[in-house]
BAMI-371343 format. One line per field, with one value per residue (C-alpha): x, y, z; residue number from 1. Coordinates in nm, 4 decimals. Layout:
N
x (X,...)
y (Y,...)
z (Z,...)
pos (NUM,...)
END
This chain:
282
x (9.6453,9.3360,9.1290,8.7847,8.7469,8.4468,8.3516,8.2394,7.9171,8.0228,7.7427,7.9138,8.1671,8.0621,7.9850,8.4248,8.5999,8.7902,8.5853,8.2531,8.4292,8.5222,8.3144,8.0694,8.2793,8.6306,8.4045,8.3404,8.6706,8.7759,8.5327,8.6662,8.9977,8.9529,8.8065,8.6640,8.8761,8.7118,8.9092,8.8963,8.8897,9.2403,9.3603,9.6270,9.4855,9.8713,10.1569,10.3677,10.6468,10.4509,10.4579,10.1747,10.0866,9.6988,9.4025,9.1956,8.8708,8.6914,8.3186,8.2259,8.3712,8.5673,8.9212,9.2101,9.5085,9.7449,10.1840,10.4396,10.4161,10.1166,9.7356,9.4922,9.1754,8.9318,8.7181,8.3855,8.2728,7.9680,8.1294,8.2347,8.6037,8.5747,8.4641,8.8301,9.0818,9.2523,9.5435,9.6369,10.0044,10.3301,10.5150,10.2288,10.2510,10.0078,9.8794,9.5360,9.4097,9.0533,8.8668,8.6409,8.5226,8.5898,8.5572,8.7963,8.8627,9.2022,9.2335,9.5788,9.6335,9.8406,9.5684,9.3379,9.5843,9.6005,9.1549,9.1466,9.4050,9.2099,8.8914,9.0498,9.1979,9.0311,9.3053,9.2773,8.9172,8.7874,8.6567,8.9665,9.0853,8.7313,8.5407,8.1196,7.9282,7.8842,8.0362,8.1402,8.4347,8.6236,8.6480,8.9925,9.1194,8.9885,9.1594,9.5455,9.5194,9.4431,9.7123,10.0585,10.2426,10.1027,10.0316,10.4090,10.3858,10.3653,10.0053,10.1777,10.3947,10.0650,9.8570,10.1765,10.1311,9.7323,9.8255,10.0307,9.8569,9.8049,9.4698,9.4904,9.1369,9.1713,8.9920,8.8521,9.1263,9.4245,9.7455,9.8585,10.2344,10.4088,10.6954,11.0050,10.8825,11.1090,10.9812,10.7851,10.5741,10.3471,10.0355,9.6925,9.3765,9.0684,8.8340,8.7757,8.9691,9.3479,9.4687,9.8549,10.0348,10.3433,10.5311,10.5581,10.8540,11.0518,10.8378,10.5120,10.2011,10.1462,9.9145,9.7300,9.9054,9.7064,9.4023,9.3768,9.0800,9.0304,9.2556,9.5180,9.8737,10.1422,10.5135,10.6646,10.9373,11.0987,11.1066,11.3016,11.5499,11.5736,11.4937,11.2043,10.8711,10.8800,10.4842,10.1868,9.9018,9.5954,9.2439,8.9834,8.6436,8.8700,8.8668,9.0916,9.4250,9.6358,9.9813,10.2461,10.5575,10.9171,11.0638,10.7612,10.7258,11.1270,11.0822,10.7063,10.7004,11.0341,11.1546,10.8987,10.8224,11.1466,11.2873,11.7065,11.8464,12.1993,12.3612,12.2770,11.8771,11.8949,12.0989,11.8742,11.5253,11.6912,11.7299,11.4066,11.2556,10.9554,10.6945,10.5696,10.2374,10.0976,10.2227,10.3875,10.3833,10.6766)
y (4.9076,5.0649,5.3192,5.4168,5.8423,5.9840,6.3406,6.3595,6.5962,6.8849,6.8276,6.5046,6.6329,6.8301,6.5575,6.4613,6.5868,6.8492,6.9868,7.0461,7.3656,7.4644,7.7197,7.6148,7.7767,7.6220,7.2533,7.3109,7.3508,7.0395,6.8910,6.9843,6.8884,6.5593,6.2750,5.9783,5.6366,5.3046,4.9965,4.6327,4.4089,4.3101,4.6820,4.8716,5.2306,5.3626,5.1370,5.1726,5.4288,5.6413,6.0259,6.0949,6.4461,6.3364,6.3189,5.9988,5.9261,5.5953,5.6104,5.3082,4.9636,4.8028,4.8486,4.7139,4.8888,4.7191,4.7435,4.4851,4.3839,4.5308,4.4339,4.4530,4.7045,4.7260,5.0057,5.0595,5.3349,5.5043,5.4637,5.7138,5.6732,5.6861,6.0363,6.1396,6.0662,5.7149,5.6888,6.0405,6.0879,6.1373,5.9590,5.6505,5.4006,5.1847,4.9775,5.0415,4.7370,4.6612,4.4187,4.4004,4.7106,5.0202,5.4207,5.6630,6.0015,6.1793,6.5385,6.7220,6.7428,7.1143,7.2787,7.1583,7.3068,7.6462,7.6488,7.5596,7.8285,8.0571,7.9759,7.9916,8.2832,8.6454,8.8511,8.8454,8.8550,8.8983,9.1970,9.3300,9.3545,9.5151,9.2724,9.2508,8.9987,8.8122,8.4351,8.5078,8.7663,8.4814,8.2974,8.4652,8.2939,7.9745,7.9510,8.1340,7.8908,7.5845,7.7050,7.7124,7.5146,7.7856,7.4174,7.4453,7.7765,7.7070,7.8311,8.0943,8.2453,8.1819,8.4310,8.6747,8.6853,8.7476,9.0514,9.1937,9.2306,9.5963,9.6273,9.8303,9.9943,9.9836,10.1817,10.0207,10.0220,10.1185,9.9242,9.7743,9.7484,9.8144,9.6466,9.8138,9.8705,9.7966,9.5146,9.6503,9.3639,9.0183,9.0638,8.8642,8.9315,8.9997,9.1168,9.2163,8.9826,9.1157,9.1094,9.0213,9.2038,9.1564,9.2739,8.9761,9.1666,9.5014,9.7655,9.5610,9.6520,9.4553,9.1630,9.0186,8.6310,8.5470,8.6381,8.6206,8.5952,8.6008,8.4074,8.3885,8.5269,8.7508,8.9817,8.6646,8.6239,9.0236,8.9868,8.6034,8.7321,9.1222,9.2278,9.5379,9.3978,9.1764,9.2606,9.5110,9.3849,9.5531,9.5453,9.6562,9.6421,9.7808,9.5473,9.5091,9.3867,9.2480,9.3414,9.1966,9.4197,9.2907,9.2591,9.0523,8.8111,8.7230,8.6358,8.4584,8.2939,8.2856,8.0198,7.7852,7.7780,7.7769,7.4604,7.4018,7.1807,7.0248,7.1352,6.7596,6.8048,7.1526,7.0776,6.7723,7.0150,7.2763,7.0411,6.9151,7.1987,7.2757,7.5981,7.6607,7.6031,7.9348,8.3410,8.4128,8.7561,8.9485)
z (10.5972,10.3914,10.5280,10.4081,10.5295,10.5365,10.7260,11.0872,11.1677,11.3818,11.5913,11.7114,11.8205,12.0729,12.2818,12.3386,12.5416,12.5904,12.1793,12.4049,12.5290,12.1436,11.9694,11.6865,11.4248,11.5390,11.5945,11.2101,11.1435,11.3568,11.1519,10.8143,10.8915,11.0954,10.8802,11.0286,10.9065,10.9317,11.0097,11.0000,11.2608,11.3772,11.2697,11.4839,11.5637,11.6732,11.8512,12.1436,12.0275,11.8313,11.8177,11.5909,11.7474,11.7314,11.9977,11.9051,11.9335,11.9197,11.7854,11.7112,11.7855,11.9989,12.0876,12.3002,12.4744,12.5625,12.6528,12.7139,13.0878,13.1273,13.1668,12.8391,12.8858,12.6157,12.5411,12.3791,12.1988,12.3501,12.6780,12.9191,12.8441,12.4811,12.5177,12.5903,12.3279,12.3251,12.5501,12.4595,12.5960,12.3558,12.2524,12.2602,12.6001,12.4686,12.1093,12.0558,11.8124,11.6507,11.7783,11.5482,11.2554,11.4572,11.3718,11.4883,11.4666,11.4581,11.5230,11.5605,11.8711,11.8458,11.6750,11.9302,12.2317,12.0288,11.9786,12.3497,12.4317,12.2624,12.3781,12.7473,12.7655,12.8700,12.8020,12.4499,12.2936,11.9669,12.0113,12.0816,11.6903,11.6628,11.5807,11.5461,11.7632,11.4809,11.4489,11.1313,11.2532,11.3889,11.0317,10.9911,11.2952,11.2351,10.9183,10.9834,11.2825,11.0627,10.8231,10.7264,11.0278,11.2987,11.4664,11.5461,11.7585,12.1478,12.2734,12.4449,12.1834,11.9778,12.2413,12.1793,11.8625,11.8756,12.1172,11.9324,11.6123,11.4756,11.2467,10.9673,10.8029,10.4566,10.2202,9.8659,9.5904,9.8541,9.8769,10.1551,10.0228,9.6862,9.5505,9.6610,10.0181,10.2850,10.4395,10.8061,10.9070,10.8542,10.7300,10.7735,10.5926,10.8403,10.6091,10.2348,9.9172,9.8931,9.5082,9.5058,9.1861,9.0007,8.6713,8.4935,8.3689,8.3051,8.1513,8.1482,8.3899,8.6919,8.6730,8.9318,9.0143,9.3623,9.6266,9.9614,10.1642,10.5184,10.7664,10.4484,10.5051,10.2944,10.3349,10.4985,10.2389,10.2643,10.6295,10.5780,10.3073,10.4422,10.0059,9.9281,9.8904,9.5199,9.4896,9.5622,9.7665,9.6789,9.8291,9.5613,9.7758,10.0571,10.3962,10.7000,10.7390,11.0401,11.0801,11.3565,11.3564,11.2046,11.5043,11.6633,11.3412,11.4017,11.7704,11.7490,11.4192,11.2369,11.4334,11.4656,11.0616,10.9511,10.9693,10.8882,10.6619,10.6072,10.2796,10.1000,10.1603,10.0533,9.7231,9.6748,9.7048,9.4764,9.1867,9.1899,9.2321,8.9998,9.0014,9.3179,9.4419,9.4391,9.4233,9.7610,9.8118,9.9809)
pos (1,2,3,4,5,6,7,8,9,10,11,12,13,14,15,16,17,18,19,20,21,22,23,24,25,26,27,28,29,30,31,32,33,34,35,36,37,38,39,40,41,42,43,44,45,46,47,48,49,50,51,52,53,54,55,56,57,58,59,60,61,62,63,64,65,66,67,68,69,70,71,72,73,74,75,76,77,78,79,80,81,82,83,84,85,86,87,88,89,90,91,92,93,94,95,96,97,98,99,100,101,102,103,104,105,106,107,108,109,110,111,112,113,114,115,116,117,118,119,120,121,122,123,124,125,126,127,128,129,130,131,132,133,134,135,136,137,138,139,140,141,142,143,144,145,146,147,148,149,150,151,152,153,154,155,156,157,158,159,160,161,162,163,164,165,166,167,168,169,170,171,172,173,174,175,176,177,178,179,180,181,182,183,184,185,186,187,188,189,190,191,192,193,194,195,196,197,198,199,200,201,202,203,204,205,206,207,208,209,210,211,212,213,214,215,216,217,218,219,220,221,222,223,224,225,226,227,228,229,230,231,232,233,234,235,236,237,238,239,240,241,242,243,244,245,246,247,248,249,250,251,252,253,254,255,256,257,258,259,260,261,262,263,264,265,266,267,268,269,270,271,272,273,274,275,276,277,278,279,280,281,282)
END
């Protein structure tokens, strides 16, 4: 089944429900993330079964839900019930099918619980990491919560882990770790670029392999594998830095990213292996 995608305006969104609650910056986000697929008539939006972990909207078209046994409703978009996502519970109850072209929109549905969680809550504000009035402090946590598999992290381990972040002021040209450092903590950038170095080998000076902006992430693989820190992370404008504690990174995050395999799928990944994607720094 083809699907044409095309980007929803953030604007429009603001009009579903529960995203009216959402803050403009995390409704951008939403918007960046979630494109908008057209479908032809006679098209099945999800089945009976299914555990797609998405909220869907319907915004333009007509639809019908239906389940063995059960009666057929249709549902038109501009509607009052097409403001709410599409029979929303996990795994699916109901097929949704086109009745003709339709436009929906699919938004994960756990980084939707984790914005809402955050925009709920009062016992964890921005402000608290020190944060200006200004929007634009939040653009870190817009983007570590859009990355990485933090979808995976319940909203309340998720809050934890918010609390118990330590920020760290640091000055232009300081490190933030060097290679050989025992490894203390998980770092996120707030503020400020971070430069991530390495010695491409023995004798030669570092070079820088990656940067980090804000909301990006590093010192994940020491704390995994228990080695000293295998690069220097370096902020050369100086910036800000959030760190959550060893200890906290095992019992919040560790086991919700990390994911086991049996020996087969493990052997299998290893020999096809190629570069990786980009410099992780530990």
């Amino acid at each position: 089944m083809g699907a044409a995608k095309k980007l929803v305006d953030a604007a429009r969104l603001r009009g579903l429900v529960p995203l009216h609650s959402l803050t403009p910056d995390h409704l951008q986000e939403l918007a960046r993330k979630s494109p908008i697929e057209d479908l032809p008539a006679g098209a099945e939006v999800f089945a009976t079964g299914d555990r797609d972990g998405k909220a869907v909207y319907l915004l333009s078209g007509e639809v019908e839900l239906s389940a063995p046994g059960e009666g057929v409703q249709r549902l038109r978009a501009g509607t009052e019930p097409t403001r709410y996502p599409l029979a929303h519970h996990q795994p699916r109850r109901l097929t949704a099918r086109a009745l003709g072209p339709v436009s929906v929109l699919r938004i994960d549905a756990n980084l939707l619980d984790m914005m809402l969680e955050w925009r709920r809550t009062d016992s964890y504000e921005v402000a608290e990491l020190g944060a200006a009035d200004d929007a634009g402090e939040e653009d870190w946590l817009v983007r570590f919560l859009g990355s990485g598999g933090f979808d995976r992290i319940p909203a309340g381990d998720l809050q934890a882990l918010l609390a118990r972040l330590e920020e760290i002021e640091v000055p232009p040209g300081a490190a933030v770790m060097n290679a050989g450092d025992p490894p203390d903590g998980y770092y996120i950038v707030k503020r400020g670029r971070c430069e991530v170095l390495r010695c491409p080998a023995a004798g030669e000076p570092p070079r820088v392999v990656a940067e980090l902006g804000p909301g990006e992430t590093f010192g994940e693989e020491a704390l995994i594998t228990g080695a000293p820190r295998n690069a220097t992370v370096v902020m050369p404008e100086g910036g800000a830095v959030l760190r959550l504690p060893r200890a906290d990174y095992r019992a919040l995050v560790a086991d919700a990213l990390l994911q086991p395999v049996g020996y087969e799928r493990a052997r299998t990944a290893a020999a096809g292996r190629r570069a990786p994607r980009r410099a992780r720094s530990g």
